[in-house]
N, CA, C and O atoms as a GROMACS GRO file, in nm:
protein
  340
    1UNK      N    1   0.976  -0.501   2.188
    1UNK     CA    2   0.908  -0.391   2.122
    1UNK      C    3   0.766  -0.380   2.175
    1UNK      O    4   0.692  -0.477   2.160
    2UNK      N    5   0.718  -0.268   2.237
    2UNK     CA    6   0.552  -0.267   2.232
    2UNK      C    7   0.494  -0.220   2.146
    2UNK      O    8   0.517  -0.117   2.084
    3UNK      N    9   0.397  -0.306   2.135
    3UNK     CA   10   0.276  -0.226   2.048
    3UNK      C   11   0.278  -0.104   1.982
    3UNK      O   12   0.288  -0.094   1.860
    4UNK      N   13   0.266   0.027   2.093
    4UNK     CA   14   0.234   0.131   2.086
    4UNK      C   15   0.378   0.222   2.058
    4UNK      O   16   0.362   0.343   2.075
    5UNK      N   17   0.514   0.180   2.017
    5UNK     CA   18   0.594   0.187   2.007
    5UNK      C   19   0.652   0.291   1.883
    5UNK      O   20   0.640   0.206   1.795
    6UNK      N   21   0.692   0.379   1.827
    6UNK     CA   22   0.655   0.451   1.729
    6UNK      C   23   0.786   0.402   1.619
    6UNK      O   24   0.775   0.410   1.496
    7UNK      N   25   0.913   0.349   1.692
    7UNK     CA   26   1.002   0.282   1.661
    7UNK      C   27   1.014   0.112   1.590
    7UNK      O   28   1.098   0.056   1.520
    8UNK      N   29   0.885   0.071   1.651
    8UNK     CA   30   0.856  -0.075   1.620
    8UNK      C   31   0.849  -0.128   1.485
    8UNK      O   32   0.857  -0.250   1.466
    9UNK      N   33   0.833  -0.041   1.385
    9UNK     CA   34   0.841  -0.103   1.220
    9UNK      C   35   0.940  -0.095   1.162
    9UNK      O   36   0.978  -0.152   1.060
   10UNK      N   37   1.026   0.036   1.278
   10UNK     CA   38   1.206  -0.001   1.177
   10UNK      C   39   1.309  -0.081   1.301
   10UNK      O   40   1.422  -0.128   1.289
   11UNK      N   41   1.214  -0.072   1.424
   11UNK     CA   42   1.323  -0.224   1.495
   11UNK      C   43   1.303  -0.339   1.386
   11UNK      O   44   1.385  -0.396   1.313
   12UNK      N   45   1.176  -0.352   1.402
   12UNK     CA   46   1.151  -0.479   1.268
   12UNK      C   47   1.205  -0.501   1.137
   12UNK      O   48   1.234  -0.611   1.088
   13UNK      N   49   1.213  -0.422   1.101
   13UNK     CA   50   1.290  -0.370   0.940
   13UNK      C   51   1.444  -0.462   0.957
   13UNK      O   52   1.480  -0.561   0.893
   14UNK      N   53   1.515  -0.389   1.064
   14UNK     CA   54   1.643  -0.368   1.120
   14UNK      C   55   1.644  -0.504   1.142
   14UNK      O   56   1.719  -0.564   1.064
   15UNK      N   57   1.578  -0.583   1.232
   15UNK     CA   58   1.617  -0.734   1.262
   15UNK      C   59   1.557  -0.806   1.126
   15UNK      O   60   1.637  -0.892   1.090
   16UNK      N   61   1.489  -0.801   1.075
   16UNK     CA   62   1.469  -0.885   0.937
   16UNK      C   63   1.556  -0.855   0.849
   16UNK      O   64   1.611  -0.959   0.811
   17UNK      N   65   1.598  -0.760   0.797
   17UNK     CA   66   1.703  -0.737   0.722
   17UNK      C   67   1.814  -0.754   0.774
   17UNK      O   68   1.909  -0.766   0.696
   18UNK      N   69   1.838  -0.759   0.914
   18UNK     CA   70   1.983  -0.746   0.940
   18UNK      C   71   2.092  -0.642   0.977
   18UNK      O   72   2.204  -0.692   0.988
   19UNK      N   73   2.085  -0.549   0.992
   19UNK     CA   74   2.098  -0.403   0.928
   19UNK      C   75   2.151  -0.358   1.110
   19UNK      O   76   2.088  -0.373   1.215
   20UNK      N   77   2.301  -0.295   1.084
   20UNK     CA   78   2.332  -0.222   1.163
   20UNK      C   79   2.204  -0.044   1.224
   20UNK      O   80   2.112   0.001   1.156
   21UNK      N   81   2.235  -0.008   1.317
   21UNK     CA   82   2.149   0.128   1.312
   21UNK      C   83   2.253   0.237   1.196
   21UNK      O   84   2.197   0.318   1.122
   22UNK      N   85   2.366   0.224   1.197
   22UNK     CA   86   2.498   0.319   1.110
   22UNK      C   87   2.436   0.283   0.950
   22UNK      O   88   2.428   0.384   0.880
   23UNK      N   89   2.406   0.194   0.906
   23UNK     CA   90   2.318   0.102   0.764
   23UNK      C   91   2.209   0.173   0.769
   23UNK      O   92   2.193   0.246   0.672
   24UNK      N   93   2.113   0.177   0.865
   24UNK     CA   94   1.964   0.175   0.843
   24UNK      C   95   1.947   0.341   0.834
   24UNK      O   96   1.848   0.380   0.774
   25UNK      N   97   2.011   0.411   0.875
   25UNK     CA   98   2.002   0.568   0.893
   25UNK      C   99   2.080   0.619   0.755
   25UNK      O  100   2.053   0.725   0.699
   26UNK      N  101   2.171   0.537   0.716
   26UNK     CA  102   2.226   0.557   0.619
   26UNK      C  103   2.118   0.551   0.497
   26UNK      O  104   2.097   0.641   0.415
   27UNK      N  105   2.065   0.442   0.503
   27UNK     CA  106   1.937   0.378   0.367
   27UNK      C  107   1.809   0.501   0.429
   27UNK      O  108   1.738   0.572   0.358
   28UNK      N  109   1.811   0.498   0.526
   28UNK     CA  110   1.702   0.628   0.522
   28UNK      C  111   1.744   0.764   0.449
   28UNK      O  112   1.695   0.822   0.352
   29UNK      N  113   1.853   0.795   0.531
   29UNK     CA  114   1.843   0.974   0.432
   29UNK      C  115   1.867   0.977   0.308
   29UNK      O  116   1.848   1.075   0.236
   30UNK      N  117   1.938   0.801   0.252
   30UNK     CA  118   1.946   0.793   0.073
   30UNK      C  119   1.761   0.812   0.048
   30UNK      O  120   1.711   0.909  -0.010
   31UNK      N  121   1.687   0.698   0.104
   31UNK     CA  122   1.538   0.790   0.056
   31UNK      C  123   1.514   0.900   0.095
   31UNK      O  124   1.447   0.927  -0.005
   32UNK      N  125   1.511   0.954   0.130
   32UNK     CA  126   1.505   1.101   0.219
   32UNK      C  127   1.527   1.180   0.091
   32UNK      O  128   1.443   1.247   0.033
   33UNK      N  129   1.639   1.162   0.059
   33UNK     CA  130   1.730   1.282  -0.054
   33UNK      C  131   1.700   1.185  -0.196
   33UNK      O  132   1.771   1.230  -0.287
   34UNK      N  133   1.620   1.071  -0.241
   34UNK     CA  134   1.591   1.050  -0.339
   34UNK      C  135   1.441   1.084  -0.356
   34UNK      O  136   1.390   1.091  -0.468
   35UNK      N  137   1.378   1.101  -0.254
   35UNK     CA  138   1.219   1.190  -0.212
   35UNK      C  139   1.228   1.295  -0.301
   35UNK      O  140   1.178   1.315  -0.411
   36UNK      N  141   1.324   1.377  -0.208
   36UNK     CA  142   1.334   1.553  -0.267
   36UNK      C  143   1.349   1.506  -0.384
   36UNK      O  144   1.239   1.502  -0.439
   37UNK      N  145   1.453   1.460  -0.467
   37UNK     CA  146   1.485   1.464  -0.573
   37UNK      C  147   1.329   1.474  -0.651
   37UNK      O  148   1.314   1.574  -0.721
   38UNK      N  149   1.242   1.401  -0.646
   38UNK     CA  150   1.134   1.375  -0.695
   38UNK      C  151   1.063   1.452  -0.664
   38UNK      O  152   0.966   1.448  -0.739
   39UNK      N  153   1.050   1.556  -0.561
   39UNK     CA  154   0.980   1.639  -0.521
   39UNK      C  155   0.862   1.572  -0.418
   39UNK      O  156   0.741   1.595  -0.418
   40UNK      N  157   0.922   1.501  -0.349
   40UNK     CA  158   0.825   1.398  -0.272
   40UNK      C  159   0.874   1.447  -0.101
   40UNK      O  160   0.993   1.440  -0.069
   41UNK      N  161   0.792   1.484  -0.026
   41UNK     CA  162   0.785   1.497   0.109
   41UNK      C  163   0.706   1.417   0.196
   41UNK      O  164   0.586   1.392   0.187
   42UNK      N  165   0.811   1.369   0.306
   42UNK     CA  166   0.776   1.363   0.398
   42UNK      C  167   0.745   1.346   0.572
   42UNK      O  168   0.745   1.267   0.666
   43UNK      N  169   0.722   1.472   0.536
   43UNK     CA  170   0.618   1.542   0.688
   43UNK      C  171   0.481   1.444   0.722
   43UNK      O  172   0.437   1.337   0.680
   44UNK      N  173   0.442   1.544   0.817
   44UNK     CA  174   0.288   1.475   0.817
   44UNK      C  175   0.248   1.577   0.775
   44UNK      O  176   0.131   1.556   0.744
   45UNK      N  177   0.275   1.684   0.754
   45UNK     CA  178   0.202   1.791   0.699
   45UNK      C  179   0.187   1.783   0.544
   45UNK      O  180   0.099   1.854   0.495
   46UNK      N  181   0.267   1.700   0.453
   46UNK     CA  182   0.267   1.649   0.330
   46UNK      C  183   0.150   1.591   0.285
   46UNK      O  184   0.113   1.605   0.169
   47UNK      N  185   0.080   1.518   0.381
   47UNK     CA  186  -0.023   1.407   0.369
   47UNK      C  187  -0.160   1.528   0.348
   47UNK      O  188  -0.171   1.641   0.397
   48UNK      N  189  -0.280   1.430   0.230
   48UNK     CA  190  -0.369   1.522   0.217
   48UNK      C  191  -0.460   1.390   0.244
   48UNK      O  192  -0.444   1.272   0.211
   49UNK      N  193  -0.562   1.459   0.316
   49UNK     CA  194  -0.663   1.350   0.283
   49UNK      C  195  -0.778   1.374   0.219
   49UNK      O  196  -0.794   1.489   0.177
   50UNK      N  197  -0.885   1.272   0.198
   50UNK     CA  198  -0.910   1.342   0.040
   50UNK      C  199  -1.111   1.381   0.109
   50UNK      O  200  -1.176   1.330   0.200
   51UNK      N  201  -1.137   1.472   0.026
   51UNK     CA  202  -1.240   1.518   0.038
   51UNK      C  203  -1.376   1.470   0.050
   51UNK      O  204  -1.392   1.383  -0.036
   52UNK      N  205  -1.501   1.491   0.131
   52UNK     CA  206  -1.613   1.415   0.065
   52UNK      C  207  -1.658   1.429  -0.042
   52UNK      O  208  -1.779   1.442  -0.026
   53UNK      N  209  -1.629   1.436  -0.168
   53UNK     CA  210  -1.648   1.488  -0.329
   53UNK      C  211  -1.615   1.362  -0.366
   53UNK      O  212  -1.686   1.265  -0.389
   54UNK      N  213  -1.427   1.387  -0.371
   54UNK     CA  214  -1.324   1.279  -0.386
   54UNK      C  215  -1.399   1.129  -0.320
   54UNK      O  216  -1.426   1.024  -0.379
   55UNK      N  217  -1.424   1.177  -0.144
   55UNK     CA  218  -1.488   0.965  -0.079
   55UNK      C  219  -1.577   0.899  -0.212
   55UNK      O  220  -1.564   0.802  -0.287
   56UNK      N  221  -1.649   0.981  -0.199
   56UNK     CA  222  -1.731   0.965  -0.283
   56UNK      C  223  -1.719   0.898  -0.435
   56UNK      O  224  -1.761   0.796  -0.488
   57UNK      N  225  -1.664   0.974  -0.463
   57UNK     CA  226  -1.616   0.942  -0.617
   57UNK      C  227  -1.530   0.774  -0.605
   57UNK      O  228  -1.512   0.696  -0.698
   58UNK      N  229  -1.496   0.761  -0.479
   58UNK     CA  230  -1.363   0.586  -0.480
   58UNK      C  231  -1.450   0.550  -0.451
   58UNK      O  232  -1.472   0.451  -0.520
   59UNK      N  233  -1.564   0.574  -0.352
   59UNK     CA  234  -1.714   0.455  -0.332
   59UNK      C  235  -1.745   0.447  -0.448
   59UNK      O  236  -1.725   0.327  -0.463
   60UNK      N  237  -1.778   0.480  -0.539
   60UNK     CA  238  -1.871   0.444  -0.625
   60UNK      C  239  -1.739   0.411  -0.746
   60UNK      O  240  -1.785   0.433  -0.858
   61UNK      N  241  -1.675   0.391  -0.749
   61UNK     CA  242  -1.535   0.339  -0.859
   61UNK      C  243  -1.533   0.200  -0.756
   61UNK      O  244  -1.560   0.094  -0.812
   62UNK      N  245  -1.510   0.196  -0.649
   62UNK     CA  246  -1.479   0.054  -0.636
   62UNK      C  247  -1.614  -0.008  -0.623
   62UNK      O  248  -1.595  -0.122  -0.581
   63UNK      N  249  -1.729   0.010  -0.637
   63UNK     CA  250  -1.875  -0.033  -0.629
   63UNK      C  251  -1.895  -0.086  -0.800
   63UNK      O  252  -1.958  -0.190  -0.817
   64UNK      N  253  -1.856  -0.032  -0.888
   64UNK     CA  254  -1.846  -0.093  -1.000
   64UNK      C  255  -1.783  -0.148  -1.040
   64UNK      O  256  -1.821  -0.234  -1.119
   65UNK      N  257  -1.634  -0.132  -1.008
   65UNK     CA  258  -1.546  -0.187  -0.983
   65UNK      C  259  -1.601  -0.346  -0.966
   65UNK      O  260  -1.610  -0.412  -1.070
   66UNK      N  261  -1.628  -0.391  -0.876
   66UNK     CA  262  -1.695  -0.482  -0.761
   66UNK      C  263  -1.814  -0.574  -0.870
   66UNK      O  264  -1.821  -0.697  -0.871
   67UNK      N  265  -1.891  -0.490  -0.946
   67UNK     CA  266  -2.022  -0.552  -1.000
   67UNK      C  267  -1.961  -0.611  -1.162
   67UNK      O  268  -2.009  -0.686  -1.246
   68UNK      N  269  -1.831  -0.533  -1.153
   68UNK     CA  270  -1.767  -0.579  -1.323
   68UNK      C  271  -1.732  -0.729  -1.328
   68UNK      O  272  -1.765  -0.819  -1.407
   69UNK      N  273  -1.652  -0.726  -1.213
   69UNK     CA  274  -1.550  -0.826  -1.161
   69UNK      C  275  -1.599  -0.961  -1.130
   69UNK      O  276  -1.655  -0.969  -1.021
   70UNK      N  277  -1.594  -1.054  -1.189
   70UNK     CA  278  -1.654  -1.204  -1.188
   70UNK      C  279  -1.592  -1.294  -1.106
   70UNK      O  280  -1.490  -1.341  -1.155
   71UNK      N  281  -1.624  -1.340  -0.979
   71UNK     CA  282  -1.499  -1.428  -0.878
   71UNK      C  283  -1.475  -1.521  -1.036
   71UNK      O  284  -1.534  -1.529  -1.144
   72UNK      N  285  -1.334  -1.589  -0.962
   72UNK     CA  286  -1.259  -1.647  -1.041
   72UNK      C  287  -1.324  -1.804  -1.042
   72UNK      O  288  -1.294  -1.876  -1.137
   73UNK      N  289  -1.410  -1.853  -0.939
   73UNK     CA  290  -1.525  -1.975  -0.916
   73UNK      C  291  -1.604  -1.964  -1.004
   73UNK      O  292  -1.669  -2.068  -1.017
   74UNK      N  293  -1.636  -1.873  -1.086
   74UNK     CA  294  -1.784  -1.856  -1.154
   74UNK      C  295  -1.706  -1.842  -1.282
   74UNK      O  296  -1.762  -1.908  -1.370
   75UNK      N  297  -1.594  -1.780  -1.327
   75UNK     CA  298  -1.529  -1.806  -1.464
   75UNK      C  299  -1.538  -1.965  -1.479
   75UNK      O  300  -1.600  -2.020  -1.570
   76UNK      N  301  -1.452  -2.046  -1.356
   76UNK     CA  302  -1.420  -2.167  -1.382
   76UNK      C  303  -1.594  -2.240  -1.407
   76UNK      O  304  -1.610  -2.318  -1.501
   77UNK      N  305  -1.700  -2.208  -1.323
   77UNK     CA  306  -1.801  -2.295  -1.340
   77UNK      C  307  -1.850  -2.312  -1.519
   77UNK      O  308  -1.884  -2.405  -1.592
   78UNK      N  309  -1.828  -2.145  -1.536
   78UNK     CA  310  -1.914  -2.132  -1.679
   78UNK      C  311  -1.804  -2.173  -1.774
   78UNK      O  312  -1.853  -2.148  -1.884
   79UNK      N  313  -1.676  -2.225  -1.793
   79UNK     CA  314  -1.620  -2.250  -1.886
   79UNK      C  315  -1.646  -2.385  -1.871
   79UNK      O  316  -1.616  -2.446  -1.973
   80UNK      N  317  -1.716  -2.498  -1.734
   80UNK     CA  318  -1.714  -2.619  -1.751
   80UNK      C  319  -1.828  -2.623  -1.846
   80UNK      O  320  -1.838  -2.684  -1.952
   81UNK      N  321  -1.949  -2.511  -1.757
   81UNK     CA  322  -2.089  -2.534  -1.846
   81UNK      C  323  -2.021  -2.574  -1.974
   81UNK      O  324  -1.997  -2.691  -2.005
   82UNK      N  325  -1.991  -2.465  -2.049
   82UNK     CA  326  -1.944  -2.426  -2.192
   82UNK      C  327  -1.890  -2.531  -2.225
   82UNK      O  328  -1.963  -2.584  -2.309
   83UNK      N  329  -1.785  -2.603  -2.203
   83UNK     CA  330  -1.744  -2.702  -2.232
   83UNK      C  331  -1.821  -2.858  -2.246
   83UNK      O  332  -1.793  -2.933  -2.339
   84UNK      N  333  -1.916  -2.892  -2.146
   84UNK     CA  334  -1.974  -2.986  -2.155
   84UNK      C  335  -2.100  -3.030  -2.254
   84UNK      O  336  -2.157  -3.138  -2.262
   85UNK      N  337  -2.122  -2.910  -2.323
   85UNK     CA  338  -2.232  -2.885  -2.418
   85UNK      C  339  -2.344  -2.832  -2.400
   85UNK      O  340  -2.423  -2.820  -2.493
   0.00000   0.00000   0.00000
């Protein structure tokens, strides 16, 4: 497989799973036609990407996000504090 290969994530698929190509085309158009069902496409023309309004708005959600969030080292330090008196 190379790199640049556009095939290379369902050769991979195919040898990790095991999977005839008659199987794997088969399990595709079942998602394919369980997509539609849902009203889910996809094209590349489906894909939106999102606005500088929207960037904006996930910078600053994961920036607080970020300042909420206590590493899990600093829970453990302050429950020893706490504990030791």
């Amino acid at each position: 497989m190379a790199p640049g290969d556009k095939n290379a994530g369902r050769d991979e698929a195919a040898y990790r799973l095991n999977l005839g190509e008659s199987q794997a085309e088969a399990l595709r158009k079942q998602g394919v036609r369980s997509g539609e069902k849902r009203g889910k496409s996809y094209e590349p023309s489906s894909l939106r990407l999102p606005n500088p309004h929207e960037e904006d708005q996930m910078e600053k959600a994961a920036t607080a996000s970020n300042q909420k969030r206590t590493h899990v080292t600093e829970k453990i330090a302050n429950q020893y504090r706490d504990s030791r008196g």
